[in-house]
SEDRENMAR-104911 format. One record per residue (C-alpha): y, z, x. Coordinates in steps of 0.05 Angstrom, whole numbers, plus 5000, padded with zeros to 4 digits. Layout:
N
Y, Z, X
...
***
This chain:
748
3955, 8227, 7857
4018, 8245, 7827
4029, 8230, 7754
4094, 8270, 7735
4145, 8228, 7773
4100, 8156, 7793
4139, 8105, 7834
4124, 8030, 7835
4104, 7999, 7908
4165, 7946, 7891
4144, 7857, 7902
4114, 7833, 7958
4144, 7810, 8023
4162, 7729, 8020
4104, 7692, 8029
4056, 7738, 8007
4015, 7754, 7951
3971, 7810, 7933
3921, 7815, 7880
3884, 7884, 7848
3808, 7880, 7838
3756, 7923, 7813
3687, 7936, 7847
3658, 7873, 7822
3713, 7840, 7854
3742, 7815, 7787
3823, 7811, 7775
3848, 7873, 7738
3916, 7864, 7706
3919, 7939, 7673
3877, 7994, 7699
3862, 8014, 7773
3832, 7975, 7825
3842, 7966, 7903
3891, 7923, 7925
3874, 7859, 7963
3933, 7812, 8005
3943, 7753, 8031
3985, 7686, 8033
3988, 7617, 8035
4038, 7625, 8093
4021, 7692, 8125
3960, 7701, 8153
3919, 7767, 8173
3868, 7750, 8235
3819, 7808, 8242
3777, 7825, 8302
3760, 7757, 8349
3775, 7710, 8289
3805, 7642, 8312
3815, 7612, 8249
3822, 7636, 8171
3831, 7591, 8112
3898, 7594, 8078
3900, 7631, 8016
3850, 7686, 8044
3866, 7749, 8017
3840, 7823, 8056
3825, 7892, 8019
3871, 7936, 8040
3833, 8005, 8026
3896, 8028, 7975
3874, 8040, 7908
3929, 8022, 7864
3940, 8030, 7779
3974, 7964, 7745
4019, 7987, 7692
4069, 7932, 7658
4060, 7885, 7711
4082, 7935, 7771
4028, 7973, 7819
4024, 8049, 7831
3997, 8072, 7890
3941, 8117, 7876
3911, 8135, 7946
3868, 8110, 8009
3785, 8089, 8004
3778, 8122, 8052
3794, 8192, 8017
3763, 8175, 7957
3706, 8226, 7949
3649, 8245, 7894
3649, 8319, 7895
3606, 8364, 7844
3596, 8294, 7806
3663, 8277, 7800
3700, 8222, 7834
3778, 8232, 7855
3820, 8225, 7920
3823, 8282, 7972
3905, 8271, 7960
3911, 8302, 7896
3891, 8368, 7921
3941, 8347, 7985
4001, 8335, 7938
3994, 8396, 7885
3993, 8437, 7963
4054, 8408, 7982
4081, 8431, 7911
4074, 8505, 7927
4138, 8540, 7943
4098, 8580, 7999
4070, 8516, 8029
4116, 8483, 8094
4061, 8431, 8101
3987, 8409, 8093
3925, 8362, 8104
3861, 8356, 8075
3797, 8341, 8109
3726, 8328, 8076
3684, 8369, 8127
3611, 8337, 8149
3620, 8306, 8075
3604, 8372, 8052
3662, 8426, 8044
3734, 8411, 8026
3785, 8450, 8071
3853, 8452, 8058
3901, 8463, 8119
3966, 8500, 8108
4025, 8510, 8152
4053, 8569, 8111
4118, 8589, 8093
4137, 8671, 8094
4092, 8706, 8053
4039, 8661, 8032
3978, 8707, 8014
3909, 8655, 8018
3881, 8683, 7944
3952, 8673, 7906
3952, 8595, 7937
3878, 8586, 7916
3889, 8616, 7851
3961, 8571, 7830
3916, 8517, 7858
3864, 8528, 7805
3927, 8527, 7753
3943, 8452, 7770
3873, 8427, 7790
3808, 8405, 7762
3746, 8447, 7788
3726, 8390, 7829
3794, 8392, 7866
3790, 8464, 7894
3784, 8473, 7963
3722, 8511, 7990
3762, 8540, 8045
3840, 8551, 8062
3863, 8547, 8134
3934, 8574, 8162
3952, 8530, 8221
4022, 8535, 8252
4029, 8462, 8260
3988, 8407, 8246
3964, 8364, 8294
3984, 8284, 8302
3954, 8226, 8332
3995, 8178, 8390
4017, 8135, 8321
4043, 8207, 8283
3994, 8209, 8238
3951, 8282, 8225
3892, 8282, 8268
3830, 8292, 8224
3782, 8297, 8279
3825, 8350, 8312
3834, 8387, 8244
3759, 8378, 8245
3750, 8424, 8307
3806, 8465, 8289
3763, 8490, 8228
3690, 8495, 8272
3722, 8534, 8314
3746, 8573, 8252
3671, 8586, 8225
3659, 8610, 8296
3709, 8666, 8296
3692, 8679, 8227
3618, 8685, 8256
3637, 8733, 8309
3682, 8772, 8263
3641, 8776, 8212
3616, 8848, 8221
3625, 8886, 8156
3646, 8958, 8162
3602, 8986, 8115
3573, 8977, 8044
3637, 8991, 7999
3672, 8933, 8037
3609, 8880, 8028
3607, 8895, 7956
3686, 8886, 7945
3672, 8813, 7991
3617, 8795, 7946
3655, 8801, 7888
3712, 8758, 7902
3661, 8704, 7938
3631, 8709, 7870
3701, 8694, 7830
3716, 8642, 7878
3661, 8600, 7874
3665, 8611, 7803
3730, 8589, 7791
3755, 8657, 7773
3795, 8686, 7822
3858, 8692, 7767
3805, 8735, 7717
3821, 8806, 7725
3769, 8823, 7695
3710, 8872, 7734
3650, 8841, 7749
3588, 8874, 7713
3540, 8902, 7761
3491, 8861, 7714
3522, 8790, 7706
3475, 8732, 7731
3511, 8683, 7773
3477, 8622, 7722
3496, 8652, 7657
3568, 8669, 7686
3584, 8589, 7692
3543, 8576, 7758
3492, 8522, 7758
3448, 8505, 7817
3497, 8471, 7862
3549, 8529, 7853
3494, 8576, 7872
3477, 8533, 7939
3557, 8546, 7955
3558, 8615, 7941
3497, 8629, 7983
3529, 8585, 8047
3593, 8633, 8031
3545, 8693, 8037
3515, 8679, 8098
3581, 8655, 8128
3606, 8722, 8111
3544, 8761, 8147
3548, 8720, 8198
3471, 8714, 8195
3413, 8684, 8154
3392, 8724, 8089
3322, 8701, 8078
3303, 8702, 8006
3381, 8696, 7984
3381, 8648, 7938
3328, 8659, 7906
3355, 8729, 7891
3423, 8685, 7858
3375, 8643, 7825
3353, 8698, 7784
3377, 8765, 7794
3440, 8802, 7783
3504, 8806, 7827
3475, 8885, 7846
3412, 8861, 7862
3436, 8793, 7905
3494, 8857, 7940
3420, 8906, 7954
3383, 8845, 7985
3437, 8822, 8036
3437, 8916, 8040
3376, 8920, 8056
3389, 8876, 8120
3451, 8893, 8139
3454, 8969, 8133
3380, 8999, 8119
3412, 9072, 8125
3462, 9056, 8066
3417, 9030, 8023
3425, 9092, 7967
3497, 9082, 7970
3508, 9058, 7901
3465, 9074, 7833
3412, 9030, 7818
3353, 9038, 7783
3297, 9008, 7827
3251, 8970, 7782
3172, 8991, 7799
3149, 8929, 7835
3087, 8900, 7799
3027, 8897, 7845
2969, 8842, 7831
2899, 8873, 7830
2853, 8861, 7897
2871, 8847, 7974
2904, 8788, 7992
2847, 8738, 8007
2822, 8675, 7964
2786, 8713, 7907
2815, 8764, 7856
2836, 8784, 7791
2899, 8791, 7760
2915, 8837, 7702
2923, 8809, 7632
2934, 8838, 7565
2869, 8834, 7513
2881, 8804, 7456
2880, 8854, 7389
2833, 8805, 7359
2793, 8757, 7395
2770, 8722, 7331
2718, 8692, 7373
2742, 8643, 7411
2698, 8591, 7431
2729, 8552, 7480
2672, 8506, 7512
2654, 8481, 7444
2722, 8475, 7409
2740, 8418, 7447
2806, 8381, 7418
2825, 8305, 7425
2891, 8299, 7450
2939, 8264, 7487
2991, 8307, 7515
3061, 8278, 7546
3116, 8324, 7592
3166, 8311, 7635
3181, 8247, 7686
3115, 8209, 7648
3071, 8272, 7669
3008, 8234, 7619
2946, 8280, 7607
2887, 8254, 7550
2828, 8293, 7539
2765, 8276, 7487
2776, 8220, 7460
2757, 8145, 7441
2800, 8094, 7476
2834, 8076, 7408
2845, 8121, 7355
2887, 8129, 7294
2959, 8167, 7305
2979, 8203, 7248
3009, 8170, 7185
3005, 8106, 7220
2964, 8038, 7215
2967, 8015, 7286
2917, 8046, 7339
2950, 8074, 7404
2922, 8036, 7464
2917, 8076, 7537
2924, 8039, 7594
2860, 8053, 7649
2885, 8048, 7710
2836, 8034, 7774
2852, 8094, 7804
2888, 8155, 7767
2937, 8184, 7812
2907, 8261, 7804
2843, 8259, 7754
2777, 8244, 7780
2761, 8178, 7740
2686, 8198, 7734
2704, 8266, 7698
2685, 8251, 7626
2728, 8245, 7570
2787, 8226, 7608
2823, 8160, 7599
2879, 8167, 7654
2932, 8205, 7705
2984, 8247, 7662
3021, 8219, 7718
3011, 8154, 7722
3056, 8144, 7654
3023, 8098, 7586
3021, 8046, 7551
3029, 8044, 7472
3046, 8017, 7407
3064, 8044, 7350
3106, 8044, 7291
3157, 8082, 7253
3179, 8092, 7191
3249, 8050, 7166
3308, 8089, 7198
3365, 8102, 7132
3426, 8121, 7182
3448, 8074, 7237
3469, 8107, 7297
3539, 8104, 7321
3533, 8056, 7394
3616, 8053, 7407
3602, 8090, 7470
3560, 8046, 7499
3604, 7977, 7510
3645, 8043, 7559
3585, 8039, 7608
3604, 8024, 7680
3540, 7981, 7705
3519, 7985, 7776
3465, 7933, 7796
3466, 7885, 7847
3453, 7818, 7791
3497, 7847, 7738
3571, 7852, 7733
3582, 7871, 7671
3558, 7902, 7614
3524, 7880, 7554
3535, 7895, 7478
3466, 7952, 7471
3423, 7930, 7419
3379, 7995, 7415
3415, 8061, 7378
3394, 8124, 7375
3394, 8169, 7312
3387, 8249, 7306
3323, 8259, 7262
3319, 8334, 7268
3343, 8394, 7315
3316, 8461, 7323
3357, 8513, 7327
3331, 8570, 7384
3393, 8609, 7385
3400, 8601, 7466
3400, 8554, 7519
3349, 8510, 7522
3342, 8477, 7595
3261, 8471, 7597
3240, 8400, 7580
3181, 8389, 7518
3115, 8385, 7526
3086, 8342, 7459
3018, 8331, 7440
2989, 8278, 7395
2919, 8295, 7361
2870, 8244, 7344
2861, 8266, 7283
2906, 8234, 7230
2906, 8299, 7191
2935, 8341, 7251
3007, 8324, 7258
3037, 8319, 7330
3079, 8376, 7359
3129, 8399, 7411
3134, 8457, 7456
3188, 8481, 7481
3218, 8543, 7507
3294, 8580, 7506
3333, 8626, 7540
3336, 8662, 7479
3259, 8689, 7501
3228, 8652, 7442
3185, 8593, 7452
3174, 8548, 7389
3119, 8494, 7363
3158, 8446, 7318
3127, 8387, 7274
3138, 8319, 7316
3159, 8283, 7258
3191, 8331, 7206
3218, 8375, 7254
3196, 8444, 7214
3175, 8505, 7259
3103, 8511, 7259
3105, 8578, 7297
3148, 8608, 7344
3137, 8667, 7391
3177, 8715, 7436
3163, 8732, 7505
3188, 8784, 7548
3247, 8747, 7579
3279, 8673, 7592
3241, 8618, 7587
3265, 8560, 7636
3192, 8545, 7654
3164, 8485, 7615
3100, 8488, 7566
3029, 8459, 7597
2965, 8442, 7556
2902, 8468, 7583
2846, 8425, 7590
2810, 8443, 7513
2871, 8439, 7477
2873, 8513, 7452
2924, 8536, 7495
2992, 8528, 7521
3017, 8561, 7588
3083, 8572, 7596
3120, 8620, 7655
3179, 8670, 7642
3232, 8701, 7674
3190, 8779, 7665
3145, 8750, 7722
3094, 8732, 7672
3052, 8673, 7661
3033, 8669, 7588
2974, 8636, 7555
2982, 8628, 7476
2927, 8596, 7430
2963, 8531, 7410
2946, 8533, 7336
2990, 8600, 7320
3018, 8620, 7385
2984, 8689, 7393
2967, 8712, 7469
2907, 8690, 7497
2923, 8723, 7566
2978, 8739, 7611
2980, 8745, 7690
3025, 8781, 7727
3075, 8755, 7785
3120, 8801, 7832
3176, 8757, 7804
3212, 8699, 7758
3168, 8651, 7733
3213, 8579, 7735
3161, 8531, 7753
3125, 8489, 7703
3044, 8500, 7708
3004, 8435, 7718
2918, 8435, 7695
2865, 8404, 7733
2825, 8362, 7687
2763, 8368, 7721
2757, 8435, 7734
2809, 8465, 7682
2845, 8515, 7736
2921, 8517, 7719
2975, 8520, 7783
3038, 8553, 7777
3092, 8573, 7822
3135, 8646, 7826
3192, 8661, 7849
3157, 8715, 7893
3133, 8652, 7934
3068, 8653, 7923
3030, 8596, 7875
2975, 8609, 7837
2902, 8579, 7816
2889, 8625, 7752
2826, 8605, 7706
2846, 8622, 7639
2776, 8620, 7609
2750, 8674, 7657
2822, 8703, 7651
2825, 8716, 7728
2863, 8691, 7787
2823, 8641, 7835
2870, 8644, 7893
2944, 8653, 7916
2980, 8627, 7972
3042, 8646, 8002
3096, 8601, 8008
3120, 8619, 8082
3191, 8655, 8055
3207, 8604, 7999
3209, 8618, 7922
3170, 8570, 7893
3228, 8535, 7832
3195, 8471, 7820
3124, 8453, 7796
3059, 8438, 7837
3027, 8365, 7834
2962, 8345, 7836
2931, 8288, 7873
2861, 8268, 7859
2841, 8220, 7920
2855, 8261, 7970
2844, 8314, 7921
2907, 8353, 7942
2962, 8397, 7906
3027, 8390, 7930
3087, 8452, 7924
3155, 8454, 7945
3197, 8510, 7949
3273, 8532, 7966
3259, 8548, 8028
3257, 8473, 8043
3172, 8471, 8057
3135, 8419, 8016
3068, 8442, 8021
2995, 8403, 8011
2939, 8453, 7986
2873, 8447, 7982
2863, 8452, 7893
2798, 8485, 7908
2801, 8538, 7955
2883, 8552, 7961
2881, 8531, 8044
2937, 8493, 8066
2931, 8423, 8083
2994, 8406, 8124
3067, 8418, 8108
3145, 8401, 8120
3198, 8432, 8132
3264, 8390, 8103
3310, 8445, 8117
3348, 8452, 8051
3321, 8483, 7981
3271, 8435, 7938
3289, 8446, 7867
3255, 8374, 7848
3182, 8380, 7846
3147, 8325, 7884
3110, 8264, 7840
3053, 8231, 7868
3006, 8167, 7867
2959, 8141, 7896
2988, 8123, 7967
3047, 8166, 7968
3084, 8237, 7947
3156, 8240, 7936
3202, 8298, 7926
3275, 8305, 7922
3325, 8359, 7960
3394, 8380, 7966
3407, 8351, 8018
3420, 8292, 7978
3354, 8246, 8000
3289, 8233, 7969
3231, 8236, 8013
3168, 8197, 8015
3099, 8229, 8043
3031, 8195, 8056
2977, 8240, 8029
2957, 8256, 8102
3032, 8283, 8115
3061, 8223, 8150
3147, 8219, 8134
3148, 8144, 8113
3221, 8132, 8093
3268, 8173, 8061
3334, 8142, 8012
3386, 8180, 8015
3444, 8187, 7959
3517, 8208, 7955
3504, 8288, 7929
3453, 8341, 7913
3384, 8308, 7883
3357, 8358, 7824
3324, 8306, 7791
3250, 8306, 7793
3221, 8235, 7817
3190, 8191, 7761
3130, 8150, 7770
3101, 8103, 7721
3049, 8054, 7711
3087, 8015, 7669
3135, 7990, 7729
3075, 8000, 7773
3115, 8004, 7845
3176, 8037, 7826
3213, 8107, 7831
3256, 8132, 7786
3303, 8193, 7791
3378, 8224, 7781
3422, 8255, 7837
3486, 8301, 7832
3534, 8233, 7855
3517, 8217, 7779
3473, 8157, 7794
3411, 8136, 7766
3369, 8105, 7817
3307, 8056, 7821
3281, 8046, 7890
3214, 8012, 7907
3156, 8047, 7942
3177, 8025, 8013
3246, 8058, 7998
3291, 8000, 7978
3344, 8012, 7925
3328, 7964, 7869
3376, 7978, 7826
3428, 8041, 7807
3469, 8053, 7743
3529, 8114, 7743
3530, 8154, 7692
3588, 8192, 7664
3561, 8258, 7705
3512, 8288, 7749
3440, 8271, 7732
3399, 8339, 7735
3340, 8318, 7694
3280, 8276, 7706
3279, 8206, 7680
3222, 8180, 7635
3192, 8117, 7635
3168, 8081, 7553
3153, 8017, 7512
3146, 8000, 7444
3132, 7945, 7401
3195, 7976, 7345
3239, 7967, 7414
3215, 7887, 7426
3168, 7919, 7476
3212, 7922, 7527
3207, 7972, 7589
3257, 8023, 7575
3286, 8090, 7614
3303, 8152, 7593
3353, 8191, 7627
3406, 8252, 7609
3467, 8273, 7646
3481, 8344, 7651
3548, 8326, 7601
3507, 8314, 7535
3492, 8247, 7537
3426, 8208, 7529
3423, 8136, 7566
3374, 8085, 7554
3369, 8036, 7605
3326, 7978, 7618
3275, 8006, 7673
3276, 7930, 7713
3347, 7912, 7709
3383, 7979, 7700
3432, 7952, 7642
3439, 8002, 7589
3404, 7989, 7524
3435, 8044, 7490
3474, 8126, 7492
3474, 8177, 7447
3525, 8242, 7461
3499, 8311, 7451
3541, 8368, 7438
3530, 8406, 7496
3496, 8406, 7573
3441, 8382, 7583
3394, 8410, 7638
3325, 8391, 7607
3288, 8321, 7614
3276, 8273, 7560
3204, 8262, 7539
3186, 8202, 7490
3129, 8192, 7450
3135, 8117, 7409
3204, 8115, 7384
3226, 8185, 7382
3255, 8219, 7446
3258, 8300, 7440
3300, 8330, 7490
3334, 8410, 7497
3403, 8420, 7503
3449, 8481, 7529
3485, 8487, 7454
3419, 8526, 7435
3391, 8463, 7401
3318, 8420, 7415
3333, 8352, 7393
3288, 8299, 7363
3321, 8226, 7369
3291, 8158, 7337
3310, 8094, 7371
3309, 8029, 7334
3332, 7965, 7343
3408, 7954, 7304
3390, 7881, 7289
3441, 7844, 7324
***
């Protein structure tokens, strides 16, 4: 809406009297709200009503702002849209058109609730980049129009209003001309496209500046939803599906996404511009179920024994991923007085309960208690009583009683958007640690409590790819962006083994407990069963044309392991000998990785739903959300029959597991991360969530109700997922920093 010159909607007609209410339906006397009328005397009948009590009042659908007692009209409901996690009405970008001296007239629509186009009756000379590029001068990112449409007049309904469904088929038939038209005349003129799709989707069509022939679309201000638009833009501008696209923008360089839409459009131009081919790495053997891969020796050995240098541990990742190997159901944690108690659950969601030594599923979440040492510095909790609650029993929010409280961060000198992995020894003289990659190509081991760097070590390229344990303790496995799947000995960090992949290594491996294989996915669509003892790959399966982002999940009854990739195929494999199960194709990219228990897997995708699976393959519901979900699903034994998760409309949900919403709070922006699931006895043992959104800031919610318990703002995006051990929640954050926070009670 307009906010230079605002004009007040004036009193209401004799008679009648209108009121301006928020989405609880309370009164708001300053602020914004939709306006509601009625009358003792005037009456509005709707539909086949016969008879209305006086006083009723009817929502209009106008969103209004009280200011000094008068009302500003804001805009329709029906044109209020959340759009790249960010609410506002589809009339702002209308009225900043209408501003343009080159603009006669213009209508927005909100196509299949998925692209905004902006139709434009122009005046003489209007040139489509110059009006996209003031546009971008006056509006928010959010408000820029995906496409720009001339029209010569705009069409009207019988009552003169613009005809939306009309416009709607104006711009279908638009994409099918484009389609038609869409035959490039060579190379030179593809490469000039691609670079101004590029700018546009960034935002950057008013930067002069050249493009490098090496910048990567996510380190030039794209993130994974920008990335989905630039590859529809792509393809739009072929005319024709690029299979393996965005995969390529995912990881590559703008010359390398322009050679693999060359390669497919003109094979004989393919030389046309200099580039330096990088030698493909091959894996060792044919392509069938048993092989080696190659891996570097170690220098010195220092004679490993592996079988018989078992450690006790309990190890803790992302969305309440719970692993425990070796030890007594109740042992000491370190510097503390109170044993840690692990839950047994009747039947572990992907550990066979008679292997021995284990306690329970790394997925099934835990139960502990613990305690912490006196907290000097109370946290500042001012931004939590600014929470906007969304639950169906509350409509308010409540004072937060919890705080949180920086106790160290680690400085990796890049990006961090992995999530930690942190493991607890039983033995009191071993502290706990965290692992944790960067972009900067270092991965560190830091000191749970203290915070001090106990090693750190760099690998060949980024590391987005979170840390996994292997079954004995000694080793950490971690994937990077060279294509390589590194195995360091936990205690120092030195290379145990690495295996080779054709390509980026994003996903996060996962270990079998019973058998020890690890799983990992590649972006050259292929995952992996590698044996790290034996230092040799056990099988690989392709993914059917999809790079495998996300990480595999393992089921133990039906011993299954589940992949998804962004191709849109979730895939069940058999753990053992790399077959395929069964599979589904959902038809846009998986970047969630799918979560299982003991009835069910579920799995998030783009398309904005999360799906639900039987273990046999059987679609049993799917719950569906206002944007892109990202957000791995969380499963936890500690709300036994619930699903958490984040989606790009900046809600937190909690549905049940027949697929009812049980609750959803809205964050402050788009919820990338997966959430995590605690309780403590320091917290009055209540059943808490973790969550992040991707603008810095750390919610702690109550996991039954949904009311926030507490926030803490980071300086800087946050892309990783929270994972808490006790009262300390570790987190990595795009200002270069790994963050340790300790929650405590303020004593109110």
């Amino acid at each position: 809406f307009r906010t230079d010159f605002p004009v007040p909607l004036g009193s209401p007609l004799l008679g009648t009297k209108v009121e301006v209410r928020d989405t609880n339906g309370s009164a708001v006397l300053a602020g914004e709200g939709q306006l509601f009328i009625g009358g003792e005397e005037r009456i509005c009948f709707l539909d086949d009503e016969i008879a209305v009590p006086l006083g009723t009042v009817r929502e209009t659908g106008d969103f209004v702002r009280v200011q000094n007692a008068k009302l500003f009209f804001l805009g329709r409901k029906d044109n209020q849209i959340k759009r790249h996690g960010k609410r506002f009405n589809i009339e702002c970008l209308q009225q900043a058109a209408e501003d343009l001296c080159q603009v006669e007239a213009c209508a927005v629509t909100w196509y299949q609730q998925e692209k905004l186009i902006l139709f434009v009756v122009p005046k003489d000379g209007l040139e489509e980049r110059e009006t996209l590029t003031e546009l971008q001068k006056h509006l928010p990112p959010h408000a820029i129009p995906d496409d720009l449409v001339l029209i010569k007049a705009l069409p009207l309904t019988s009552h003169g209003k613009v005809d939306i469904s009309e416009l709607n088929k104006i711009y279908q038939n638009h994409l099918n001309s484009r389609r038609r038209d869409s035959k490039l005349s060579g190379a030179e003129e593809l490469w000039e496209r691609l670079q101004y799709l590029w700018k546009s989707v960034l935002g950057l069509l008013g930067d002069s500046t050249r493009i490098s022939k090496d910048a990567i679309f996510l380190y030039s201000g794209g993130d994974s939803l920008k990335a989905l638009r630039f590859y529809d833009e792509i393809e739009m501008l072929v005319g024709k599906a690029v299979p393996g696209l965005l995969e390529v923008i995912l990881s590559r360089s703008i010359e390398e996404v322009y050679r693999h839409i060359l390669k497919i459009l003109f094979p004989d131009e393919d030389q046309l511009m200099n580039y330096d081919n990088a030698v493909k790495r091959k894996l060792n053997g044919n392509s069938g179920e048993d092989f080696h891969g190659k891996y570097i020796k170690l220098k010195s050995e220092g004679g490993l024994e592996v079988a018989s240098g078992l450690i006790s541990f309990i190890a803790l990742s992302r969305g309440n991923h719970f692993f425990s190997m070796n030890f007594t159901k109740s042992f000491m944690q370190p510097n503390n007085t109170v044993p840690v108690e692990v839950e047994l659950l009747q039947q572990p969601s992907f550990l066979h309960p008679v292997t021995p030594g284990i306690m329970k599923s790394h997925a099934q979440g835990y139960e502990m208690k613990n305690r912490i040492s006196t907290v000097m510095n109370k946290a500042n909790k001012n931004d939590c009583c600014s929470v906007q609650q969304i639950h169906a029993e509350c409509s308010h929010v409540t004072a937060a009683e919890l705080a949180l409280h920086i106790r160290w961060k680690s400085n990796t000198r890049k990006c961090v958007d992995a999530s930690p992995l942190i493991i607890i020894p039983s033995k009191e003289e071993v502290s706990a640690s965290v692992y944790v990659g960067s972009h900067s190509h270092a991965i560190q081991a830091i000191d749970l409590d203290l915070g001090e760097i106990k090693w750190e070590k760099k690998l060949g390229d980024r590391i987005e790819s979170s840390a996994c344990v292997s079954k004995c303790g000694n080793f950490i496995v971690v994937g990077c962006y060279d294509g390589l799947v590194y195995v360091l000995q936990s205690m120092d960090g030195e290379i145990h083994w690495t295996f080779v992949t054709e390509d980026t290594v994003k996903s996060s491996a996962v270990v079998d407990p019973s058998s020890g294989l690890v799983y990992i996915g590649s972006h050259d669509q292929h995952v992996y069963a590698l044996d790290i003892y034996k230092k040799a790959c056990i099988w690989k399966l392709h993914c059917e044309g999809g790079a495998v982002f996300s990480s595999p999940c393992l089921s133990s009854f039906p011993h299954h392991l589940y992949a998804a990739t962004l191709g849109g195929l979730l895939l069940a494999v058999n753990p053992v000998m790399g077959n395929k199960i069964w599979k589904s194709f959902l038809g846009k990219p998986l970047f969630s990785s799918p979560h299982c228990n003991e009835k069910y897997v579920c799995v998030g995708c783009v398309d904005g739903n999360l799906y639900c699976y039987t273990h046999s393959g059987e679609k049993v519901w799917q719950f569906s959300t206002n944007g892109p979900v990202f957000s791995s699903p969380c499963i936890s034994s500690l709300t036994k029959q619930e699903i958490f998760f984040g989606s790009h409309d900046c809600f937190i949900y909690c549905c049940n597991m027949e697929g009812n919403l049980l609750w959803k709070f809205e964050a402050t922006s788009s919820v990338y991360g997966t959430p995590f699931v605690f309780q403590s006895d320091d917290l009055k043992n209540k059943i808490l969530l973790a969550a992040v959104s991707t603008d810095g800031k750390v919610w702690i919610l109550n996991a039954k109700s949904g009311t926030p318990e507490g926030v803490e703002n980071l300086p800087g995006e946050i892309f990783s997922s929270p994972v808490v051990w006790g009262t300390k929640l570790v987190v990595g954050c795009r200002n270069d920093y790994v963050y340790c926070l300790d929650l405590y009670i303020t004593g109110k």
